[in-house]
KELORO-606474 format. One record per residue: x, y, z of N, C-alpha, C in turn; residue number from 1; residue in one letter; chain. Coordinates in Angstrom, 1 decimal. Layout:
<rs>
X,Y,Z,X,Y,Z,X,Y,Z,NUM,A,A
...
</rs>
This chain:
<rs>
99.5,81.4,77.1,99.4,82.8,77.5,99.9,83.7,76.4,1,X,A
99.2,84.8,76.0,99.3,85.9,74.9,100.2,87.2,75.6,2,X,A
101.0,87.7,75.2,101.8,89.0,76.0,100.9,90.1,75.2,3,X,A
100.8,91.0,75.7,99.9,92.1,75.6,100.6,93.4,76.5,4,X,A
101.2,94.5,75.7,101.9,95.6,76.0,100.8,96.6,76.1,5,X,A
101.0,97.6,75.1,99.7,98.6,74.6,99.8,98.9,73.7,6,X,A
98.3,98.9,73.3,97.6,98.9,72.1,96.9,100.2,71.2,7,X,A
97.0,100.5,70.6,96.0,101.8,70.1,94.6,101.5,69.4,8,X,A
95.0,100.2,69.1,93.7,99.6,68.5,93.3,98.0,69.5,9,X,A
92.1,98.0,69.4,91.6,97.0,70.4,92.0,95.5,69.5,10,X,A
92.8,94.8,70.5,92.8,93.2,70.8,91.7,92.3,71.2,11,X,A
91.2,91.4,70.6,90.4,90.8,70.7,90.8,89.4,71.6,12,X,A
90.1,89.3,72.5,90.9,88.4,73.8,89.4,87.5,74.2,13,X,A
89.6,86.5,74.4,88.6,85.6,75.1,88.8,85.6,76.6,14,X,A
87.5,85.7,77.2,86.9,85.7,78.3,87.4,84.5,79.3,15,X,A
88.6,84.7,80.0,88.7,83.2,80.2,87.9,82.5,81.6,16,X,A
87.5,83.6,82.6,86.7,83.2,83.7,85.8,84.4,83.9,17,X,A
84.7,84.7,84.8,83.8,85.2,85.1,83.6,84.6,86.6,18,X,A
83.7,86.4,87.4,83.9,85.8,89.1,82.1,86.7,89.5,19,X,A
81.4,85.9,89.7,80.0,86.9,90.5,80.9,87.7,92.0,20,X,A
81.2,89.0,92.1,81.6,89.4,93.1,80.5,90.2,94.0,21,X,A
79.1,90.5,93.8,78.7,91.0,94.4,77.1,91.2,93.9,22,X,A
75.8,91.4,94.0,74.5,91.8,93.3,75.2,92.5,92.4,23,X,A
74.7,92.1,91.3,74.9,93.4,89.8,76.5,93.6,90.0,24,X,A
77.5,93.0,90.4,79.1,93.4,90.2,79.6,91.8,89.7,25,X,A
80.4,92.1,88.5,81.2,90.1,88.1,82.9,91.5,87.2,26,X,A
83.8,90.0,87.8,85.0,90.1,87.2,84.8,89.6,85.8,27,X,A
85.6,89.8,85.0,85.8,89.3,83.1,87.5,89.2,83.7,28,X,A
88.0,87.9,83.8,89.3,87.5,83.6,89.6,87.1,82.4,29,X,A
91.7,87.3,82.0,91.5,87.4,80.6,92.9,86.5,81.0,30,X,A
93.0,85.5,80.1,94.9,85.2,80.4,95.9,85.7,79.5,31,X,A
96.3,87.0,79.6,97.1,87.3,79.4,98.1,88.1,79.8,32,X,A
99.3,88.9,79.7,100.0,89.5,80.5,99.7,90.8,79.8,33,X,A
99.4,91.9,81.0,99.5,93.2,80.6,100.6,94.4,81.5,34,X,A
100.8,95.3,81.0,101.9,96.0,81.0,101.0,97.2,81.6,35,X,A
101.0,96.7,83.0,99.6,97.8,83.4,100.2,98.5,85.0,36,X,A
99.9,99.7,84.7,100.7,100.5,86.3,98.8,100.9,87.0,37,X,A
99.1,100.6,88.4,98.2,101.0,89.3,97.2,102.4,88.7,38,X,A
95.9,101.9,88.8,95.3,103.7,87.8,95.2,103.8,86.7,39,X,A
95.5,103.1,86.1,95.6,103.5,84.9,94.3,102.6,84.4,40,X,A
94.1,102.3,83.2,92.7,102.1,82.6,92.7,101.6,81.1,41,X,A
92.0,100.5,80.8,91.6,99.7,79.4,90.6,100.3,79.0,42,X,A
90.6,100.6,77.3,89.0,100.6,76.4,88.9,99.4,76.1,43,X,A
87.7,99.0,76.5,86.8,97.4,76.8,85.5,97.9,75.3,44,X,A
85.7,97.1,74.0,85.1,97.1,73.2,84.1,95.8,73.2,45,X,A
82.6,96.5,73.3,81.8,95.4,72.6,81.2,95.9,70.9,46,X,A
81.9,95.3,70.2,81.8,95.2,68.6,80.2,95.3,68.7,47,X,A
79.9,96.5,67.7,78.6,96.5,67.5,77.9,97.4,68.6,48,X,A
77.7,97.7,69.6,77.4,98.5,70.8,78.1,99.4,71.4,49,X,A
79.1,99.1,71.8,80.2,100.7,72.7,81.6,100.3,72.8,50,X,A
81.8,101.4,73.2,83.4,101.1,74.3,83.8,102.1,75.3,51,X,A
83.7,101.3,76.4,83.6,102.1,77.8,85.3,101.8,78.3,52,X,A
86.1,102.6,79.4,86.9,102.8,80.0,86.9,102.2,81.4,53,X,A
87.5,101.2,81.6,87.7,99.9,82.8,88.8,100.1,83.5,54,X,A
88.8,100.2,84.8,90.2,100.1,85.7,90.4,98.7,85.4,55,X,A
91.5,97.9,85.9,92.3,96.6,85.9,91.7,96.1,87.3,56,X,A
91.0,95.5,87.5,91.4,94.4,89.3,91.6,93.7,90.0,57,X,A
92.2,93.1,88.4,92.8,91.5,88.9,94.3,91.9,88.2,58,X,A
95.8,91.7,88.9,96.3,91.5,87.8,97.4,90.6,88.0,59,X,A
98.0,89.5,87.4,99.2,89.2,87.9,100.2,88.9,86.8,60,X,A
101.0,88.0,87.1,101.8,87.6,85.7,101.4,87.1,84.3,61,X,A
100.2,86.2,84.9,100.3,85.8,83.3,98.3,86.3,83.2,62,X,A
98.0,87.1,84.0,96.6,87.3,83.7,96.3,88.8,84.3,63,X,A
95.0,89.0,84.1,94.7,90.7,84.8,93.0,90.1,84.4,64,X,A
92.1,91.3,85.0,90.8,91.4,85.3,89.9,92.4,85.1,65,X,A
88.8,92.8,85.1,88.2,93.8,84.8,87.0,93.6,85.8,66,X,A
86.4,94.8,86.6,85.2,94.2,87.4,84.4,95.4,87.3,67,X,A
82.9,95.1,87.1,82.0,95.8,86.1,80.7,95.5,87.0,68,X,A
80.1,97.0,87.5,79.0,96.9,88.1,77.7,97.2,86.4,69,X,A
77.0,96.3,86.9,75.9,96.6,85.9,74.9,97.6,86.1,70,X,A
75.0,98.7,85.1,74.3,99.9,86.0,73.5,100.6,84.2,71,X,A
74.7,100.4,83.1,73.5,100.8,81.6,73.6,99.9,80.6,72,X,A
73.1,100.5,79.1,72.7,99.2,78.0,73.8,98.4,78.1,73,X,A
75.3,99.2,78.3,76.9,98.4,77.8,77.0,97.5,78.8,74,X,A
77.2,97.8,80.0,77.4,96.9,81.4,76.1,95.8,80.9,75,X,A
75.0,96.5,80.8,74.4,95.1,81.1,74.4,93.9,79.9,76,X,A
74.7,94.0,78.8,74.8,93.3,77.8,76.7,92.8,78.1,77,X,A
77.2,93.3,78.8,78.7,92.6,79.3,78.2,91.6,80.1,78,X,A
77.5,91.8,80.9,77.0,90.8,82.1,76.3,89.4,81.3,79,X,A
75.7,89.7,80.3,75.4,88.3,79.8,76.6,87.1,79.0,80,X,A
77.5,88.0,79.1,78.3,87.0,78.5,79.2,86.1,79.5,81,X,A
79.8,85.1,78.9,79.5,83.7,79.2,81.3,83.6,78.5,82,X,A
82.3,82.9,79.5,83.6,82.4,79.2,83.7,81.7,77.9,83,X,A
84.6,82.4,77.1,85.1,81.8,75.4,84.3,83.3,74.5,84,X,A
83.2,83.7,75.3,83.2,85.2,74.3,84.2,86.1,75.0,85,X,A
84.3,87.0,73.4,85.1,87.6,73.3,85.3,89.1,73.6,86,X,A
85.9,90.2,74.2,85.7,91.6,73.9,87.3,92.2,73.8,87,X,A
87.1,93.0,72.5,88.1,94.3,72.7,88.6,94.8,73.7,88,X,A
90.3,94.8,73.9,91.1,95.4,75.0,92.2,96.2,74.3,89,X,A
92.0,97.3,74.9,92.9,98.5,73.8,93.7,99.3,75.0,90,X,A
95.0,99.7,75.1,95.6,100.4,76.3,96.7,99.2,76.6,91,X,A
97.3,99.5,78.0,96.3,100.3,79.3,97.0,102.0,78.9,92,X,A
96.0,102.9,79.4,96.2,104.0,78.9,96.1,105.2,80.4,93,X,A
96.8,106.5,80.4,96.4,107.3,81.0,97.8,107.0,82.1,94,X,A
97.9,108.1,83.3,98.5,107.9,84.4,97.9,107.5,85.3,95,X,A
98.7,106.7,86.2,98.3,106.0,87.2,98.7,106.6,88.6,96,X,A
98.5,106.1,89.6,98.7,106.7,91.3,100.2,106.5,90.8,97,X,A
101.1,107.6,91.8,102.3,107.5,92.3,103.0,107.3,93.5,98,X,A
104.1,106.7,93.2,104.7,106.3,94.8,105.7,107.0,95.3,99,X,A
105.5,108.4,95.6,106.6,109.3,96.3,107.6,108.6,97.2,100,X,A
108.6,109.5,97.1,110.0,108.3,97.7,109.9,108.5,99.5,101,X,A
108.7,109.2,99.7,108.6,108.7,101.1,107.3,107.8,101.8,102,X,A
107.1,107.4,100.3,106.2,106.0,100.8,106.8,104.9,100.1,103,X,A
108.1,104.9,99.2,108.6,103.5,98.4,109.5,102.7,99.3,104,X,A
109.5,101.6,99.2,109.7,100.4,100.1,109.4,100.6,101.6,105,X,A
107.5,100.3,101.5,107.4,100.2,103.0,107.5,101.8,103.6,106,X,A
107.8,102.7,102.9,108.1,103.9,104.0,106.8,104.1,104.3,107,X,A
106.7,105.2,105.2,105.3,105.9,105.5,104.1,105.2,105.8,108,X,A
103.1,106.3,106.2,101.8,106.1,106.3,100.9,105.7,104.9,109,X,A
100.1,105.1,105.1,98.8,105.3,103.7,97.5,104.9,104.1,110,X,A
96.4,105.6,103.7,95.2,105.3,104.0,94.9,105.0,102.1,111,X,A
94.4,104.0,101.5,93.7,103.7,100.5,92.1,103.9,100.5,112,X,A
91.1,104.6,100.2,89.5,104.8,100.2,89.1,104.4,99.0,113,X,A
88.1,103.4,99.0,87.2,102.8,97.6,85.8,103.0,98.0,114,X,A
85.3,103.9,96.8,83.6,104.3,97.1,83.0,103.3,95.8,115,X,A
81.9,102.3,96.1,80.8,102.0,95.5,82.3,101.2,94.5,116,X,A
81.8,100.8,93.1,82.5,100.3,92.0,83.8,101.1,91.8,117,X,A
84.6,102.2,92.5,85.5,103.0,92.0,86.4,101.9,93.4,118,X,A
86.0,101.1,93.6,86.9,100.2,95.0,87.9,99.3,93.8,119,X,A
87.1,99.1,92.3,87.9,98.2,91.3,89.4,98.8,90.7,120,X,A
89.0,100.6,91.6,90.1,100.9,90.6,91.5,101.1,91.4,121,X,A
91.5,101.0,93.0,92.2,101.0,94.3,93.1,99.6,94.3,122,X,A
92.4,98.1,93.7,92.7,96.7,94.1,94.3,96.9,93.8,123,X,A
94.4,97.1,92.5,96.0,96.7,92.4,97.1,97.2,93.1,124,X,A
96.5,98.9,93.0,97.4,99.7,94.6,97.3,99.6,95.5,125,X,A
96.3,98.6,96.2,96.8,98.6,97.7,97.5,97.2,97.7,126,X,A
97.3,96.3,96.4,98.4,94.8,96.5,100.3,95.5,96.1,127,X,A
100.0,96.5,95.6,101.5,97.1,95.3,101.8,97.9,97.0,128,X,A
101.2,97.9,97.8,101.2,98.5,98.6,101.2,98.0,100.2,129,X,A
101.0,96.5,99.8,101.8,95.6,101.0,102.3,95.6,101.9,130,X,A
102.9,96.4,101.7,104.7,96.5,102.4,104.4,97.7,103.3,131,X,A
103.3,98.3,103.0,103.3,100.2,103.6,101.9,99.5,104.9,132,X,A
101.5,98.4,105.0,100.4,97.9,105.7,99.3,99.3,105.7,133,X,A
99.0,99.2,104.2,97.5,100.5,104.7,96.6,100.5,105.0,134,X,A
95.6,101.0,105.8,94.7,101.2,106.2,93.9,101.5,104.9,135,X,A
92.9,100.8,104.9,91.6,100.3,103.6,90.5,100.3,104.1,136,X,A
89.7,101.1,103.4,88.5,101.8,103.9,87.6,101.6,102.8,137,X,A
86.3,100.8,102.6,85.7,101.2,101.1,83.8,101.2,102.0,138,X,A
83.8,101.8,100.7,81.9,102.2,101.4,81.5,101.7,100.3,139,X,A
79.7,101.5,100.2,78.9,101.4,99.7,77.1,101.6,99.9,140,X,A
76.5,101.8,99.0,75.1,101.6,99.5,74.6,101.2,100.4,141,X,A
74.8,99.8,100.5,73.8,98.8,101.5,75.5,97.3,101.0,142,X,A
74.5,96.3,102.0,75.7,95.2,102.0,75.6,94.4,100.5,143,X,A
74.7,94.2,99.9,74.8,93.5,98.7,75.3,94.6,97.5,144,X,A
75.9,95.9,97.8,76.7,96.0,97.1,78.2,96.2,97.2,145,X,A
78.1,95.8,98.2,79.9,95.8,98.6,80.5,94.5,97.7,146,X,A
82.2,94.6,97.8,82.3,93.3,96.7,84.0,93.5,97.0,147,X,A
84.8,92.6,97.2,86.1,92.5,97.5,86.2,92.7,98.5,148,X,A
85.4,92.4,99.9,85.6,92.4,101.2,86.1,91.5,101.9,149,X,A
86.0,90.6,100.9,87.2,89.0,101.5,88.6,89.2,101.2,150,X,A
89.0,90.3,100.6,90.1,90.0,99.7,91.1,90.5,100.3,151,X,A
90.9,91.2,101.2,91.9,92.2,102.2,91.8,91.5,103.8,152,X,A
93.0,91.6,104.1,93.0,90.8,105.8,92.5,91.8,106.7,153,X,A
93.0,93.2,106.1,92.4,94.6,107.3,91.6,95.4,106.3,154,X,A
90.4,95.1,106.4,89.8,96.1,105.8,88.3,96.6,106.8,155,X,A
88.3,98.0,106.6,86.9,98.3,107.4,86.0,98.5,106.1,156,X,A
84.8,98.5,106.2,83.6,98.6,105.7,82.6,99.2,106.1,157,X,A
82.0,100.5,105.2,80.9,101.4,105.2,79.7,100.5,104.7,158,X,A
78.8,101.1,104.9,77.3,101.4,104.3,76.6,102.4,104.8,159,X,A
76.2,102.7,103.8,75.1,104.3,104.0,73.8,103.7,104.8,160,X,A
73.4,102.6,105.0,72.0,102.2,105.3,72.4,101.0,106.8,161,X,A
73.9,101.1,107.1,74.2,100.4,107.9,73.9,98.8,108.2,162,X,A
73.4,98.7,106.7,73.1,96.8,106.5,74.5,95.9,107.1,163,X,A
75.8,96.8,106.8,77.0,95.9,107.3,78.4,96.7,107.4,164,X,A
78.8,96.3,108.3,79.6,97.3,108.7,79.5,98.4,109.3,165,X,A
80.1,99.6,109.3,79.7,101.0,109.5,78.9,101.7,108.8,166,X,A
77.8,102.3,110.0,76.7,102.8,108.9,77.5,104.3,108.8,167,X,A
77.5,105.0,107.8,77.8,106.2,107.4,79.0,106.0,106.2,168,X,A
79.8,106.8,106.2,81.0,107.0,105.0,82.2,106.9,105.7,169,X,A
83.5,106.1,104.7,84.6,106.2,105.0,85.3,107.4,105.8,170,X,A
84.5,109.0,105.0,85.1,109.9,105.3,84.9,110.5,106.6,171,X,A
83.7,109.8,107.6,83.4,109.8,108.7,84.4,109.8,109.6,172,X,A
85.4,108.7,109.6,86.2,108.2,110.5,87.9,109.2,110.0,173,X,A
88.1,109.7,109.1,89.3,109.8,108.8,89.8,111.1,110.0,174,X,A
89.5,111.4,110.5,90.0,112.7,111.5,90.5,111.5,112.4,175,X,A
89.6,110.6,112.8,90.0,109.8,114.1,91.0,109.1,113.5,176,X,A
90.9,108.3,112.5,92.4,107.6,111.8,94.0,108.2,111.6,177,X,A
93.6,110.1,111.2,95.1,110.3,111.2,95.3,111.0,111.7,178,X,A
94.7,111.3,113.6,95.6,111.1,114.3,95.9,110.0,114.8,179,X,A
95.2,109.1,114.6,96.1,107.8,115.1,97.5,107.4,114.5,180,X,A
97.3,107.7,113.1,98.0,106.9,111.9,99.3,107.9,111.6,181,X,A
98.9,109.4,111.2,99.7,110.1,110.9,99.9,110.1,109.3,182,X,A
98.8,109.6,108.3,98.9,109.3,107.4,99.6,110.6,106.5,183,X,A
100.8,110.1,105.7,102.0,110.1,104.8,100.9,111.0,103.2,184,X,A
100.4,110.0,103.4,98.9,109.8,101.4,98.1,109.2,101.7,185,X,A
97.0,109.5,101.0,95.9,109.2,100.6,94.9,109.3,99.1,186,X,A
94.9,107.7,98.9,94.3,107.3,97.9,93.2,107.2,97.8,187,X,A
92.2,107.7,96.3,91.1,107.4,96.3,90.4,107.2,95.7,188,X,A
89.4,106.1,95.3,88.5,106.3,93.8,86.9,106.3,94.2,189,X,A
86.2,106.8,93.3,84.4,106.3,94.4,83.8,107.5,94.0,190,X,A
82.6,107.8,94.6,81.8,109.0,94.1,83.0,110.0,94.4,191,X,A
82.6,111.3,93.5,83.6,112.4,93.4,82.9,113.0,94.9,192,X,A
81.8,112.8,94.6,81.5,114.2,96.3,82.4,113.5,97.6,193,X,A
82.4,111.6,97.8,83.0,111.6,98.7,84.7,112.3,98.3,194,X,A
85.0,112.2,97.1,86.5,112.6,96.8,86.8,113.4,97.2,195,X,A
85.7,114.5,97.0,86.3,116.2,97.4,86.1,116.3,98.6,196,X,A
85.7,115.2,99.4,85.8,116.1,100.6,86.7,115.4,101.6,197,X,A
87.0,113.7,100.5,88.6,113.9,101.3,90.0,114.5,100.6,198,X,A
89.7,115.1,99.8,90.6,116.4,99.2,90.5,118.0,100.1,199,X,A
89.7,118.0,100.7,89.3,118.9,101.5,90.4,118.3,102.7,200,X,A
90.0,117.6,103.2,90.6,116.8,104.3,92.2,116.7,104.6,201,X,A
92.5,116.5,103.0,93.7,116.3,102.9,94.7,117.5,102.7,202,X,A
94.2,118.7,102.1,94.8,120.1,102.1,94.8,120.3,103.9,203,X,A
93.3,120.6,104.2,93.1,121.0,105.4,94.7,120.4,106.0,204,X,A
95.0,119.4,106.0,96.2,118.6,106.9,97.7,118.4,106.3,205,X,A
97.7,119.0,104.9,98.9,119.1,104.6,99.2,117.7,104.4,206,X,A
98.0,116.9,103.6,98.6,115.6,103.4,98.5,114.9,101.9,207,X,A
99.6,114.5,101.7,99.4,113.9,100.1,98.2,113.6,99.9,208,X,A
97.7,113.8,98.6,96.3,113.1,97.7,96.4,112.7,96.4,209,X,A
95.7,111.8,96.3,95.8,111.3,94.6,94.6,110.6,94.5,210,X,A
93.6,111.3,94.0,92.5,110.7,93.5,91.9,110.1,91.9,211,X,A
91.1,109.1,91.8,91.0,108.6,90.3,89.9,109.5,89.4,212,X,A
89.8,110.4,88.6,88.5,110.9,88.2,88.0,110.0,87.4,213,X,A
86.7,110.2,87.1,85.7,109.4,86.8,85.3,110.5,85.1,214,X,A
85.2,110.5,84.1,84.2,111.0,83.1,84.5,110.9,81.7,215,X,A
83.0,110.7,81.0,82.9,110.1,80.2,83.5,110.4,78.9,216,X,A
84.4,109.4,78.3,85.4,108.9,77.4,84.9,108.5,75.8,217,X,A
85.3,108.8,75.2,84.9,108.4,73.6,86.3,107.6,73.1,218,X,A
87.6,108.6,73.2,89.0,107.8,72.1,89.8,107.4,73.3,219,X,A
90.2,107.9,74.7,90.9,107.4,75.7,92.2,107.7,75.4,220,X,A
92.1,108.7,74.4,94.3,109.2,74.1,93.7,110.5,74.0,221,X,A
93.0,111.1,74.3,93.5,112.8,74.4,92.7,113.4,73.1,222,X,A
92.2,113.0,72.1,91.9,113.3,70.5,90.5,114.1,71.1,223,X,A
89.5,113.6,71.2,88.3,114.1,71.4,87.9,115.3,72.7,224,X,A
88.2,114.9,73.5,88.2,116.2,74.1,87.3,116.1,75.1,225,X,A
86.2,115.2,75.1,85.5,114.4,76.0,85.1,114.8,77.2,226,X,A
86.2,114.2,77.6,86.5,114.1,79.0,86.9,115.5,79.7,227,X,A
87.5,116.3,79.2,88.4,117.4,79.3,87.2,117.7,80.7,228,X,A
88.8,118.3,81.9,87.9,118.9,83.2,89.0,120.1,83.8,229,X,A
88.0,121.5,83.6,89.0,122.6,83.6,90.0,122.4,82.6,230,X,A
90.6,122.0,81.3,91.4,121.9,80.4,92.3,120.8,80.6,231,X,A
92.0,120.2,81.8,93.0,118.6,81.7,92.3,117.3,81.0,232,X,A
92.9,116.8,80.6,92.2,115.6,79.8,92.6,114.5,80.9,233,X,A
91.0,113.9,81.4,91.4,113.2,82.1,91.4,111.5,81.5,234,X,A
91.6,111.1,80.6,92.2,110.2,80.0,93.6,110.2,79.9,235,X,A
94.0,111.2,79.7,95.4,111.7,79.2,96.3,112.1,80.3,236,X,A
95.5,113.3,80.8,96.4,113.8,81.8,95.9,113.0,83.4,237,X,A
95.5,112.1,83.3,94.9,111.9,84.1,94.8,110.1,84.1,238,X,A
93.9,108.7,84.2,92.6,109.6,85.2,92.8,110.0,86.9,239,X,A
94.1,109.6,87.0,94.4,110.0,88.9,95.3,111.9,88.7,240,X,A
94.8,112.4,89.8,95.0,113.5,89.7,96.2,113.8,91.3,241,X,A
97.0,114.5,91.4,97.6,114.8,93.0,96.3,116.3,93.4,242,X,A
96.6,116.4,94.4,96.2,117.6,95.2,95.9,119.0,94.8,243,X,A
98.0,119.2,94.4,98.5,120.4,93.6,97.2,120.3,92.2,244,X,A
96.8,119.5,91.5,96.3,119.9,89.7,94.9,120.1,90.2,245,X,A
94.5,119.3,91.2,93.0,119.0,91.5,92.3,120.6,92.2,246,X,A
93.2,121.3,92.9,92.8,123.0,93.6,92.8,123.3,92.2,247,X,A
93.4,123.2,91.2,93.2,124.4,90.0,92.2,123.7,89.1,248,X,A
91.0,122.6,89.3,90.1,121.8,88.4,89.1,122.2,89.3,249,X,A
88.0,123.5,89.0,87.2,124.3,90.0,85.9,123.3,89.1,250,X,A
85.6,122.4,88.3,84.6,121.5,88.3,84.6,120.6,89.2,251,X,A
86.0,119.6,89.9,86.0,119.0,90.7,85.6,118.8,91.9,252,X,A
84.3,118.1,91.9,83.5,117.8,93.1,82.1,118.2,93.0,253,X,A
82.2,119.1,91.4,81.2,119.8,91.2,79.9,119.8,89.8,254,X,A
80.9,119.4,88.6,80.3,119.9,87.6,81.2,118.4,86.8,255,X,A
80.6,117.8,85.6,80.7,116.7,85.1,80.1,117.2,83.3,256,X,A
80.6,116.6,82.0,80.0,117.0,80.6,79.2,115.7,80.4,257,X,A
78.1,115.5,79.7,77.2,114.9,79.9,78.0,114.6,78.1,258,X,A
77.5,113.4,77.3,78.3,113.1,76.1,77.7,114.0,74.9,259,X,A
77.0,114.9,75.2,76.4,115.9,74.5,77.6,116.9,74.5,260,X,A
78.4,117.1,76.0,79.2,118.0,76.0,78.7,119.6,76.9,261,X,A
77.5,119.3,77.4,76.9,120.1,78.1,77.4,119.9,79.5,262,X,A
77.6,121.1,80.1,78.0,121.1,82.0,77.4,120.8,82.7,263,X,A
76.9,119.9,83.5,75.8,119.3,84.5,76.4,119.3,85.8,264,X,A
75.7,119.3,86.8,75.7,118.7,88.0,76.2,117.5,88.5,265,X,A
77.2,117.1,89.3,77.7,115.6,89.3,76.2,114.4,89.5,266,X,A
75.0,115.2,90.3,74.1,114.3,90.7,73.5,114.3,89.1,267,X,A
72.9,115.3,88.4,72.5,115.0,86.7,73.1,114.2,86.1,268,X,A
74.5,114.3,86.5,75.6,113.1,85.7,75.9,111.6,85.8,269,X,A
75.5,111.3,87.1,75.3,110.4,87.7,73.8,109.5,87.3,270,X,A
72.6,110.8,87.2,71.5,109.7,86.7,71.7,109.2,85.3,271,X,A
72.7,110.5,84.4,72.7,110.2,83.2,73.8,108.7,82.7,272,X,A
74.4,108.4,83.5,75.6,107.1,83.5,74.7,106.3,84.0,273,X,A
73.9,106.3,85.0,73.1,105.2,84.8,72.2,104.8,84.2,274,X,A
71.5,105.0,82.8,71.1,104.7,82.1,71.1,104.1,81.2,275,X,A
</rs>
């Protein structure tokens, strides 16, 4: 086993397993220890082609994970590789979710929400989060894109096309959940439109929030400017945001920089990442 802190320059680590978790979704397991807080995020280099920004989804003592829906050139040329190849790990970088001292050891309520691939970046906070028994909620497409639905003993499950589970959105149910629940916080990663509108939800009720943003990254420390949303760097300052920073980021839910640096529409931005 290799110990692995943080890096500013990428480590070259071998592939030590490859999990198929879902149509077009596989883990990249690595054995080594990383020095990684819930949220936060690796630069995954492939030498010669790119380097994209990875939440963690596996992680434990002497290993951690990465899970990668195949969607452009970079993902899909990740997808062909094969345990003993190699890729660049640089970080883990950025802030991660927080645990206010009225949800640390066990206190309080929690509802955790994972939309589509942003469910990779929720895994390690709701296993740090055990103890608070939260309520776990993740959506997707249709059923062959869902992925980590075995991995939780309570977990409910969306689909937009009602192949499995509940047909509609997590954010369907949450009025009926907190009054059941009385939920304390609420976490979230997944399409931003569902985000904002359980940010909506969550002001509406006077309830903690901390959501993961999502946008596209070149250095992953703050230097290029990238990312920048309303003046926060969400590499840097980011990528999970609380409630309070997210009312003063009037692109959030709304507007996304395309790598040109031009302001788009989150739906323009969305066709443009998948390419």
């Amino acid at each position: 086993m290799n110990e692995f802190s943080s890096f500013d320059q990428p480590v070259m680590m071998k592939i030590d397993k490859i999990i198929d978790e879902s149509n077009g979704t596989k883990s990249f397991m690595f054995r080594h220890k990383l020095d990684y807080k819930p949220g936060q995020f690796v630069m995954v280099w492939l030498p010669g082609v790119d380097e994209k920004p990875l939440a963690v989804s596996y992680l434990s003592d002497d290993f951690f994970g990465i899970t990668v829906l195949e969607r452009g050139k970079f993902t899909k040329l990740l997808h062909t590789m094969v345990p003993g190849d190699q890729l660049g790990i640089r970080g883990p970088f950025g802030h991660g979710y927080s645990f206010p001292d009225n949800i640390k050891n066990g206190k309080g309520s929690v509802c955790v929400i994972g939309g589509g691939c942003g469910m990779a970046s929720v895994t390690v906070l709701i296993e740090r989060l055990q103890e608070n028994n939260p309520t776990i909620l993740m959506g997707a497409s249709t059923s062959t894109s869902l992925f980590f639905k075995n991995r939780y003993k309570d977990i409910t499950l969306f689909t937009d096309d009602g192949s499995e589970g509940i047909k509609g959105y997590p954010t369907d149910v949450l009025e009926e959940l907190h009054n059941k629940n009385g939920y304390d916080i609420i976490y979230t990663c997944g399409p931003e439109i569902m985000m904002s509108k359980v940010f909506d939800f969550c002001k509406k009720h006077d309830i903690q929030f901390e959501a993961s943003l999502e946008r596209y990254m070149k250095c992953g420390i703050g230097v290029c400017g990238q990312c920048v949303c309303d003046g926060q760097m969400v590499c840097k300052d980011g990528p999970v945001f609380n409630l309070q920073a997210l009312s003063n980021m009037n692109d959030f839910g709304k507007y996304s920089l395309l790598k040109s640096g031009k302001r788009v529409s989150l739906s323009e931005y969305a066709d443009w990442r998948s390419c």
